[in-house]
C-alpha positions as a LaTeX table, in Angstrom:
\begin{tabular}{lrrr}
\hline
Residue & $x$ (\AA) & $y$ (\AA) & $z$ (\AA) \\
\hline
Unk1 & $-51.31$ & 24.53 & 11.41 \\
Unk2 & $-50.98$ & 25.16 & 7.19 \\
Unk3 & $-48.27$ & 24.83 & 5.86 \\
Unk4 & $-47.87$ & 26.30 & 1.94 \\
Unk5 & $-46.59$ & 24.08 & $-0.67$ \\
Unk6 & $-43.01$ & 25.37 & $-1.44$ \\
Unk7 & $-42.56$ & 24.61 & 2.47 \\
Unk8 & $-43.91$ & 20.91 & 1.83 \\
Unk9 & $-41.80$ & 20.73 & $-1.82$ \\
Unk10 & $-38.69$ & 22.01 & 0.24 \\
Unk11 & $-38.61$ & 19.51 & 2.93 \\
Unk12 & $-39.16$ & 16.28 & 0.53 \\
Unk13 & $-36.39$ & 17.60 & $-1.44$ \\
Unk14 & $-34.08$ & 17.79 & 2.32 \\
Unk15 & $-35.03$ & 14.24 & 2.81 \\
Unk16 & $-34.00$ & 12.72 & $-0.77$ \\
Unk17 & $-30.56$ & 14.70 & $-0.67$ \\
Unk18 & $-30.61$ & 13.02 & 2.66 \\
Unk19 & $-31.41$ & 9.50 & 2.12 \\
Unk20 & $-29.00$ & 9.74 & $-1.43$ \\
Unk21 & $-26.15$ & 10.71 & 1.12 \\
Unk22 & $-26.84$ & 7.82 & 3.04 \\
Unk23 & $-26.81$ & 5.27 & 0.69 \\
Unk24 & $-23.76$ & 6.53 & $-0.84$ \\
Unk25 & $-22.29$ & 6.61 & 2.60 \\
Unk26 & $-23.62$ & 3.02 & 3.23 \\
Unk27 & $-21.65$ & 2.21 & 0.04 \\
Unk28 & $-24.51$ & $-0.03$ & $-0.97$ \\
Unk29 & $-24.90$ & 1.74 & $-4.32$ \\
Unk30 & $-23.71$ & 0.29 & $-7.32$ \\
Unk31 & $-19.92$ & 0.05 & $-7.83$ \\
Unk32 & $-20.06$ & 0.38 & $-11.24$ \\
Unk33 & $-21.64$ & $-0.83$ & $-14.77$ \\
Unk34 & $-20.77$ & $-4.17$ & $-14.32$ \\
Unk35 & $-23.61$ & $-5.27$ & $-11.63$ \\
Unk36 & $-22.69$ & $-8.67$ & $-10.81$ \\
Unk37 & $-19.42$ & $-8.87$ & $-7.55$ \\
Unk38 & $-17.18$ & $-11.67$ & $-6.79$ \\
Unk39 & $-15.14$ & $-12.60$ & $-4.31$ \\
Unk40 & $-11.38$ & $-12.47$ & $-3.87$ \\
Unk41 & $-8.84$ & $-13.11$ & $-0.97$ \\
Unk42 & $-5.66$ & $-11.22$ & 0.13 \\
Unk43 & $-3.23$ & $-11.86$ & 3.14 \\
Unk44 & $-1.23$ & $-8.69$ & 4.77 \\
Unk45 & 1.83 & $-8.39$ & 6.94 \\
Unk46 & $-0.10$ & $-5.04$ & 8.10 \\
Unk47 & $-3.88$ & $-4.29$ & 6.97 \\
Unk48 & $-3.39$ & $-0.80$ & 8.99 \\
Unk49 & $-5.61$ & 2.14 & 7.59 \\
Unk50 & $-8.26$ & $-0.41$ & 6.16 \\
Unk51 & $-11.56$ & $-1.46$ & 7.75 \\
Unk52 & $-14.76$ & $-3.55$ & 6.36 \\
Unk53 & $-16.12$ & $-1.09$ & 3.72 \\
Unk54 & $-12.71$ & 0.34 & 2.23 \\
Unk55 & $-12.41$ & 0.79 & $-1.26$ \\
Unk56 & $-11.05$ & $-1.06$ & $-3.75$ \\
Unk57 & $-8.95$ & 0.44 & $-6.51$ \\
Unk58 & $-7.42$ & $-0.37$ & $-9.53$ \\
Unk59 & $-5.87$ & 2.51 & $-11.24$ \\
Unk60 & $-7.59$ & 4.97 & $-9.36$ \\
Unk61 & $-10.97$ & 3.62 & $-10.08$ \\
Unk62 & $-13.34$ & 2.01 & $-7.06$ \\
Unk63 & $-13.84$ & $-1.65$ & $-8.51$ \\
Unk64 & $-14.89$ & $-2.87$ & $-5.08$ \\
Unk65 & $-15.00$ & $-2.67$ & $-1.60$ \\
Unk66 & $-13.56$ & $-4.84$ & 1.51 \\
Unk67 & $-16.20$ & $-7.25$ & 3.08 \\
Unk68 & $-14.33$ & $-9.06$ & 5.78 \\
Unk69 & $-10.88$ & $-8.22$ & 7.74 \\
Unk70 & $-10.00$ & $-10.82$ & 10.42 \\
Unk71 & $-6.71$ & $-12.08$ & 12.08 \\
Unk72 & $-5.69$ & $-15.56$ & 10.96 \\
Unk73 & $-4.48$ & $-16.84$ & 14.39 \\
Unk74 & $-2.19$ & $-19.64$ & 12.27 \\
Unk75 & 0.19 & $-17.22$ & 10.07 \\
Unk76 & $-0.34$ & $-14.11$ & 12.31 \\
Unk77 & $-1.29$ & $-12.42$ & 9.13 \\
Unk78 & $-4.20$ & $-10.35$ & 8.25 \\
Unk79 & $-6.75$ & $-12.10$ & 5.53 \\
Unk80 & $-8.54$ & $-9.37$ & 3.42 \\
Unk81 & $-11.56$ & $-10.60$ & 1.81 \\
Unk82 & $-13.09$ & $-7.85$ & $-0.76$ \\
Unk83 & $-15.36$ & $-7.67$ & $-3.83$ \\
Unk84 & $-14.28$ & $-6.66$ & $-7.76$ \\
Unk85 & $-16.82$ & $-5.86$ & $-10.19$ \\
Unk86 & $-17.44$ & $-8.33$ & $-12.12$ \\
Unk87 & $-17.10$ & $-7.02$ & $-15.60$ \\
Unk88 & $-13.14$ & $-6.59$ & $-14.17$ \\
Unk89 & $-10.89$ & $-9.52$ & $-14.76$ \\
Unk90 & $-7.68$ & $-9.58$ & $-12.41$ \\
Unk91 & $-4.71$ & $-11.35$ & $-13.66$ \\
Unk92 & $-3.41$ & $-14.34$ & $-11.55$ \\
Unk93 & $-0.31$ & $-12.56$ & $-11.06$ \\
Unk94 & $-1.55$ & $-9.06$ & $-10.25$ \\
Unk95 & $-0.74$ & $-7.24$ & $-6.63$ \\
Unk96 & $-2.94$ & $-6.14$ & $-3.96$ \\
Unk97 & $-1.27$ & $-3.11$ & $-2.12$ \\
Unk98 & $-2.51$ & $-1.40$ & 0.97 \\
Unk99 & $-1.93$ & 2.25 & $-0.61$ \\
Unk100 & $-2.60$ & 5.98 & 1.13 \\
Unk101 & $-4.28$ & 8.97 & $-0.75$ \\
Unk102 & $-1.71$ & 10.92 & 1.30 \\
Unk103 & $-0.85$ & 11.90 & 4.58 \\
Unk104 & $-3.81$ & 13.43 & 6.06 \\
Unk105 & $-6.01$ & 10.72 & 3.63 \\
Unk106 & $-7.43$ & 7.63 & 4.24 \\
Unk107 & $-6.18$ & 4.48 & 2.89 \\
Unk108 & $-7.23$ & 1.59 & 0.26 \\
Unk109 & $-6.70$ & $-1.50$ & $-1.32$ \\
Unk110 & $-5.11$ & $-0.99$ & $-4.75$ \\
Unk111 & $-5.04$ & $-3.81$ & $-7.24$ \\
Unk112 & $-2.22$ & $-3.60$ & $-9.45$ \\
Unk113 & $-2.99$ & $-5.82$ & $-12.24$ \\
Unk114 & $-0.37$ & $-8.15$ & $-13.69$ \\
Unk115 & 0.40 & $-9.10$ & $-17.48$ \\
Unk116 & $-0.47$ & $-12.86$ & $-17.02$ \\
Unk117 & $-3.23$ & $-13.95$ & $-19.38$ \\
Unk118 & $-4.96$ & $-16.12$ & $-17.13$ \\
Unk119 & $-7.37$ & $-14.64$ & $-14.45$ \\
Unk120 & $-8.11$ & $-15.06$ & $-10.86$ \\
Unk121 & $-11.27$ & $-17.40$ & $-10.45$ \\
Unk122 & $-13.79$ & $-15.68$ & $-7.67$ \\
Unk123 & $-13.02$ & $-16.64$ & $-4.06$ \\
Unk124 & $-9.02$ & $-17.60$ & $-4.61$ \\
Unk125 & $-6.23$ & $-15.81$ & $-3.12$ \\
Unk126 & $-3.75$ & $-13.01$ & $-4.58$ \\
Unk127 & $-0.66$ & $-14.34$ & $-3.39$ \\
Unk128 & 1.71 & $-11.13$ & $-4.35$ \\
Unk129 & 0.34 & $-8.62$ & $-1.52$ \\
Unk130 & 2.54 & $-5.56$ & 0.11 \\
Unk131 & 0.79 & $-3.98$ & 3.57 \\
Unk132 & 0.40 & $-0.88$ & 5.00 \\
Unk133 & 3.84 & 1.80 & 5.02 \\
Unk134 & 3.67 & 3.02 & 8.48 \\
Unk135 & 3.98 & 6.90 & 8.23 \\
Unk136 & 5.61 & 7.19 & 11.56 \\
Unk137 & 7.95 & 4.37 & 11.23 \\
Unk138 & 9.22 & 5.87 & 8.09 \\
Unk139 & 9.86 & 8.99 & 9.99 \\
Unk140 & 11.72 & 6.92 & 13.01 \\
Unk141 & 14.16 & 5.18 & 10.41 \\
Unk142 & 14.87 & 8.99 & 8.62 \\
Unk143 & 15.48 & 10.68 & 12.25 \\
Unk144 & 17.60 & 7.57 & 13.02 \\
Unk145 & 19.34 & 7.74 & 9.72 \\
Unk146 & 19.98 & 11.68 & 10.03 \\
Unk147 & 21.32 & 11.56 & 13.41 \\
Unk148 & 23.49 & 8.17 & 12.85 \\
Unk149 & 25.10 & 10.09 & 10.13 \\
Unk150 & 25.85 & 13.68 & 12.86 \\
Unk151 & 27.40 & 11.47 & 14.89 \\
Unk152 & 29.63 & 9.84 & 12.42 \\
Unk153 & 33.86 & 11.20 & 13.79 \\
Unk154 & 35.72 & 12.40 & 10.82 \\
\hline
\end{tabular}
């Protein structure tokens, strides 16, 4: 069994498209020019849409990723911990929002930052958080609006 060189040059091309796929899938690439990570902490009424390995945004831009999700059986609250690049400095009195990329998208973490001039230290807590919009309870509260107002007697 030969087989000619372009076939030989064609597969090992196949396999590095392949294995660059999966490490950008992996999201264990770099997350940007700033190499170094740390650590920051966020607590959610609702954490729905976001998993271990969601993005982290600040105005549009992936500055990180989620790295632990878990229940805190105390508050009933969900505690977010996730990564920022660390040539990003997030003011003390920034916002971490649980935001869509639309209806049929997936959802993120979006840092908004504040205007305070000191900045988070790595591994404390943003303290100004806003969860998850259900979609569908959105919907419920419009239906229930629209047919509160039908029923309304002149």
């Amino acid at each position: 069994m030969s087989y000619s060189v372009s076939e030989v040059l064609t597969g090992a091309a196949v396999l590095a498209v392949a294995a660059g796929f999966v490490l950008y899938a992996s999201g264990e690439g770099p997350v940007s020019r700033g190499g170094q990570e740390y650590e920051l902490m966020a607590s959610f009424r609702s954490a729905e849409g976001i998993t271990v390995g969601t993005d982290v945004r600040m105005a549009g831009v992936k500055i990180g990723r989620v790295i632990d999700l878990r229940l805190n059986p105390q508050t009933y609250r969900a505690d977010a911990t996730f990564t920022v690049d660390g040539a990003i400095a997030v003011p003390d009195d920034s916002t971490a929002i649980i935001a869509s990329e639309g209806l049929l998208g997936g959802s993120y973490l979006e840092i908004q930052p504040g205007g305070s001039p000191m900045n988070l230290e790595p591994g404390t807590e943003i303290e100004n958080t806003q969860g998850a919009v259900s979609l569908i309870s959105l919907m419920m509260k419009f239906a229930d609006s629209k047919s509160s107002s039908d029923t309304v007697a002149p």
